[in-house]
PATI-398302 format. One record per residue (C-alpha): residue in one letter; x, y, z. Coordinates in Angstrom, 3 decimals, padded with zeros to 6 digits. Layout:
N
@res: A | x: X | y: Y | z: Z
...
***
This chain:
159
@res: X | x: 021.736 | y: 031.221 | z: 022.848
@res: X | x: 024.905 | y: 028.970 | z: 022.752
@res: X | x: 027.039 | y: 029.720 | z: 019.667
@res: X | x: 029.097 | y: 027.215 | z: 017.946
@res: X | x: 031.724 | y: 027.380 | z: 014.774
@res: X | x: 031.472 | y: 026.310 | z: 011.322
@res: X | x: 033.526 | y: 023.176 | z: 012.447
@res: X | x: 031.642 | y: 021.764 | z: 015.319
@res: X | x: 028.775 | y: 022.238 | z: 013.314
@res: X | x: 030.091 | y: 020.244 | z: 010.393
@res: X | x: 031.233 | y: 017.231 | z: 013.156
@res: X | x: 027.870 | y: 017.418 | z: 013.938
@res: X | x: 026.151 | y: 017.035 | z: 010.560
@res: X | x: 028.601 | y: 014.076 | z: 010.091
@res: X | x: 027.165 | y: 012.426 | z: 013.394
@res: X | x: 023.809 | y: 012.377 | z: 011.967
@res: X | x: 022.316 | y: 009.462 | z: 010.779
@res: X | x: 020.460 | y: 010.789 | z: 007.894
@res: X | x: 019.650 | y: 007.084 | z: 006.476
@res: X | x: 017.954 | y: 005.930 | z: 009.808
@res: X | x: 016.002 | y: 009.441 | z: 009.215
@res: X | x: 015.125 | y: 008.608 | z: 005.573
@res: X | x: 014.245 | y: 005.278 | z: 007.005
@res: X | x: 011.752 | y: 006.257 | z: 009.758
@res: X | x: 009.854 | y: 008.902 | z: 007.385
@res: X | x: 009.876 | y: 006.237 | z: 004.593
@res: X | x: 007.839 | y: 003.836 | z: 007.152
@res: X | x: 005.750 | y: 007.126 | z: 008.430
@res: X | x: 005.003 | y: 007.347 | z: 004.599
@res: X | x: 003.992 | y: 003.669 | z: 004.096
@res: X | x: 002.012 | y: 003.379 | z: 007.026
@res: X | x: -000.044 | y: 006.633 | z: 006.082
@res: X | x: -000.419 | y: 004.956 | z: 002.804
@res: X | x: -001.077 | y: 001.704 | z: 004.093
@res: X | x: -004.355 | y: 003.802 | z: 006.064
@res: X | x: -005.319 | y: 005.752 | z: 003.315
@res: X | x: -005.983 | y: 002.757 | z: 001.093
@res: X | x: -007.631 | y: 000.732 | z: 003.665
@res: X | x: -010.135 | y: 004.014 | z: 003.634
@res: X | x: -010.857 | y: 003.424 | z: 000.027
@res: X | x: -012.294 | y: -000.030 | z: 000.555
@res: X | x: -015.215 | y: 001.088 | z: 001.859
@res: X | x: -018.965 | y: 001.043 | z: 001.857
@res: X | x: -018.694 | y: 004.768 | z: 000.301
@res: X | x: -020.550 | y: 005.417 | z: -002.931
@res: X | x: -018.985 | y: 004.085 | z: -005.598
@res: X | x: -016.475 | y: 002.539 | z: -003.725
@res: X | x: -016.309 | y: -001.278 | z: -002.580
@res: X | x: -018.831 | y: -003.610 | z: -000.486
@res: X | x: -016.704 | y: -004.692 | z: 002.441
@res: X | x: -018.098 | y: -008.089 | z: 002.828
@res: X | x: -015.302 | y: -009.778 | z: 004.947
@res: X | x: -012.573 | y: -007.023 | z: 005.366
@res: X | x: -010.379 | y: -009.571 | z: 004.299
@res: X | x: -009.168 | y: -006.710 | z: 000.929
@res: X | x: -008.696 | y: -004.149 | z: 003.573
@res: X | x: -006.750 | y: -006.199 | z: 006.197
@res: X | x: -004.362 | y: -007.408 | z: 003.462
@res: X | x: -003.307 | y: -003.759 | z: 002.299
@res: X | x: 000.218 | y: -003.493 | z: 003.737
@res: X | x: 002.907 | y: -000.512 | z: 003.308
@res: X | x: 006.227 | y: -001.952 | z: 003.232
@res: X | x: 009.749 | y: 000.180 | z: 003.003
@res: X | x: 012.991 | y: -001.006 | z: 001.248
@res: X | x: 016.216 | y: 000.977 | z: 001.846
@res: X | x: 018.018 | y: 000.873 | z: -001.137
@res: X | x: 021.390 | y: -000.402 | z: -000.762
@res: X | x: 024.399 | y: 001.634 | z: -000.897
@res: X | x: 022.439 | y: 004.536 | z: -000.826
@res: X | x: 020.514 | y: 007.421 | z: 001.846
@res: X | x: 016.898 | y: 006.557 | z: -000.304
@res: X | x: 014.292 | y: 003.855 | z: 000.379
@res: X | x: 011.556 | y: 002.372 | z: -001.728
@res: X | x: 008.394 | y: 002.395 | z: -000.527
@res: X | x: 005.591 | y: -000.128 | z: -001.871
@res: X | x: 001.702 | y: -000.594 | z: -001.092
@res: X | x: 000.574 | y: -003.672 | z: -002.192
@res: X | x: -002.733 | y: -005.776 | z: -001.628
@res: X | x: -004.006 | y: -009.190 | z: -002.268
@res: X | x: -001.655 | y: -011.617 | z: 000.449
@res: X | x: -002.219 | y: -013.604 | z: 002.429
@res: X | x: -004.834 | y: -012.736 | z: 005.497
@res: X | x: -006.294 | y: -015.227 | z: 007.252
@res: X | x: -007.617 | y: -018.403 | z: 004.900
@res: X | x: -005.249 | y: -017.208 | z: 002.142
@res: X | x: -004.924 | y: -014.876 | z: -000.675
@res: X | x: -007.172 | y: -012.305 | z: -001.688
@res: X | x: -007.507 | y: -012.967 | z: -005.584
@res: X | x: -009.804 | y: -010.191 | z: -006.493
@res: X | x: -007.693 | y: -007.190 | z: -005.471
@res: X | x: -006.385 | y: -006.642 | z: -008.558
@res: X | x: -009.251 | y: -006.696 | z: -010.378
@res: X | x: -011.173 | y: -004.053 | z: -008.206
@res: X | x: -007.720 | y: -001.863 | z: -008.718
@res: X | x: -007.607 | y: -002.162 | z: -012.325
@res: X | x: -011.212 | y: -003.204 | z: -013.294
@res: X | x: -011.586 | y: -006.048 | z: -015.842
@res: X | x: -013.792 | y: -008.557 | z: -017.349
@res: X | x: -014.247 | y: -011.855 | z: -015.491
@res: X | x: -015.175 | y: -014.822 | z: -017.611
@res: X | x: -017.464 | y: -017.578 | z: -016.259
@res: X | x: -016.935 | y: -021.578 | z: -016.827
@res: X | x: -019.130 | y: -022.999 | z: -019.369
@res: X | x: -021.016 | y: -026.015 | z: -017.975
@res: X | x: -022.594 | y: -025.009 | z: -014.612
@res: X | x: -020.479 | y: -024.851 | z: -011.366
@res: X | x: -018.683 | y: -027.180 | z: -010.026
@res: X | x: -017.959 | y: -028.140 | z: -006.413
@res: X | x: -014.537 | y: -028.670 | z: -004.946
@res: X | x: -014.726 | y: -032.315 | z: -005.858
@res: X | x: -015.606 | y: -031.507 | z: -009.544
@res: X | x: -019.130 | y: -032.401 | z: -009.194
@res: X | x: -021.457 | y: -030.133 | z: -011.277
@res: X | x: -023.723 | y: -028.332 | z: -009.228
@res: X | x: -026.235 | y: -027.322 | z: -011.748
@res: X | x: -026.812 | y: -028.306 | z: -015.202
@res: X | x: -024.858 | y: -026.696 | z: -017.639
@res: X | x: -026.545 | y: -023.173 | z: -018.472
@res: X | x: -025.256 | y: -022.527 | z: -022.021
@res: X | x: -022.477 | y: -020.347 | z: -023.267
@res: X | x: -020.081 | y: -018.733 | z: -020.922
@res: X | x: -020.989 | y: -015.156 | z: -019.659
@res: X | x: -019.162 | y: -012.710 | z: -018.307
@res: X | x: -019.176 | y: -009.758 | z: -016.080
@res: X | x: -017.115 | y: -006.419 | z: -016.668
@res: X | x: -015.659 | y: -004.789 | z: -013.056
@res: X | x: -014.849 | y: -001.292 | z: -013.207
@res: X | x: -011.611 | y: -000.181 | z: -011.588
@res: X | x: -012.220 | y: 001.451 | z: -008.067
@res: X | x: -008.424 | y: 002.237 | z: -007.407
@res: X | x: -007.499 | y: 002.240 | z: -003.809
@res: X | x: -003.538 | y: 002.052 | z: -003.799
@res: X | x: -003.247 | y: 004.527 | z: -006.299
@res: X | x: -004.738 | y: 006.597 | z: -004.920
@res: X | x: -002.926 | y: 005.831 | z: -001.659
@res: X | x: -000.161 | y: 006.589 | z: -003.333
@res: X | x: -000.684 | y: 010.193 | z: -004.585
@res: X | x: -001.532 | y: 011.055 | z: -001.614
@res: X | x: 001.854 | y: 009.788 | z: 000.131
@res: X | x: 003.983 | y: 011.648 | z: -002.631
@res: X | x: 001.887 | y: 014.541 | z: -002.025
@res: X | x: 003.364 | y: 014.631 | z: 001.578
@res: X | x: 007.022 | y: 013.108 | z: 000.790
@res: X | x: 008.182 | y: 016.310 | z: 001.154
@res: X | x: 007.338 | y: 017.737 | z: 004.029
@res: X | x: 007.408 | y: 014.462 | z: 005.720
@res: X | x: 011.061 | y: 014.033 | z: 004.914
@res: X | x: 011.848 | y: 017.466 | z: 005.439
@res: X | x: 010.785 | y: 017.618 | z: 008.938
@res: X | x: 011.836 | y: 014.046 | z: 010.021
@res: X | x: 015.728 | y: 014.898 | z: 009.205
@res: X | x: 015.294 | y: 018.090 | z: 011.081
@res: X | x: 014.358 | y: 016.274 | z: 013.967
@res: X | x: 017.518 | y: 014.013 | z: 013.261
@res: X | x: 019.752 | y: 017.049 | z: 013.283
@res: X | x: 018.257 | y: 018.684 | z: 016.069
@res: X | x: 018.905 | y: 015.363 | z: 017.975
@res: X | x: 014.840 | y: 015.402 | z: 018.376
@res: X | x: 014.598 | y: 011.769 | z: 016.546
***
């Protein structure tokens, strides 16, 4: 077992890039998050009908370092662009909500009407089915331990 002093241990702590560590188990963090929501958009009871996978595929983890300091900011968001564009319902299968309908029938992209006009406007009520909060809890849950043993690594020279 090689012995070293208090000194070359401090020069070595110095040499360690502890924001690059922060860095790497921030992204570790967002991608597990970015996973974990993608597995609540599914066909599970009570959860969402994946039609298209277009929701799930536009789920993305993203990590910010926060200037000027050793910290990052990590972010799961969902809803854009994948594809043929945005994914406009995301939010409301997140949150839940109540979608009004257009008086006066449908409409095609031209603004003919479709159908005659079917009487007062209706609307439908969404419940929430979180998926990125969820994500979310369970990424803090591991924060810890994730950062814990990625700067280890770091100052065992390991990453």
């Amino acid at each position: 077992m090689a012995t070293i002093t208090l000194e070359q241990w401090a020069a070595h702590l110095r040499s360690v890039d502890l924001g690059a560590a922060i860095t790497r188990a921030g992204i570790m963090l967002a991608l597990e998050g970015q996973r974990h929501a993608a597995l609540g958009v599914t066909d599970a009871p009570g959860g969402l009908r994946v039609r298209s996978g277009n929701l799930r595929r536009s789920i993305k983890g993203v990590v910010k370092s926060v200037s000027g300091s050793k910290s990052v900011d990590i972010r799961l968001s969902a809803g854009g662009g994948v594809g043929r564009g945005l994914v406009n319902y995301a939010a409301i299968h997140e949150f839940g909500g109540t979608i009004q309908s257009r008086s006066g029938g449908s409409m095609t992209p031209s603004g003919v009407q479709r159908e005659p006009d079917s009487g007062p406007a209706r609307s439908v009520t969404i419940p929430a089915r979180p998926y990125l909060q969820p994500a979310l809890w369970h990424i803090a849950d591991k924060a810890t331990e994730v950062m814990s043993l990625t700067i280890a690594d770091a100052i065992r020279g390991d990453g």
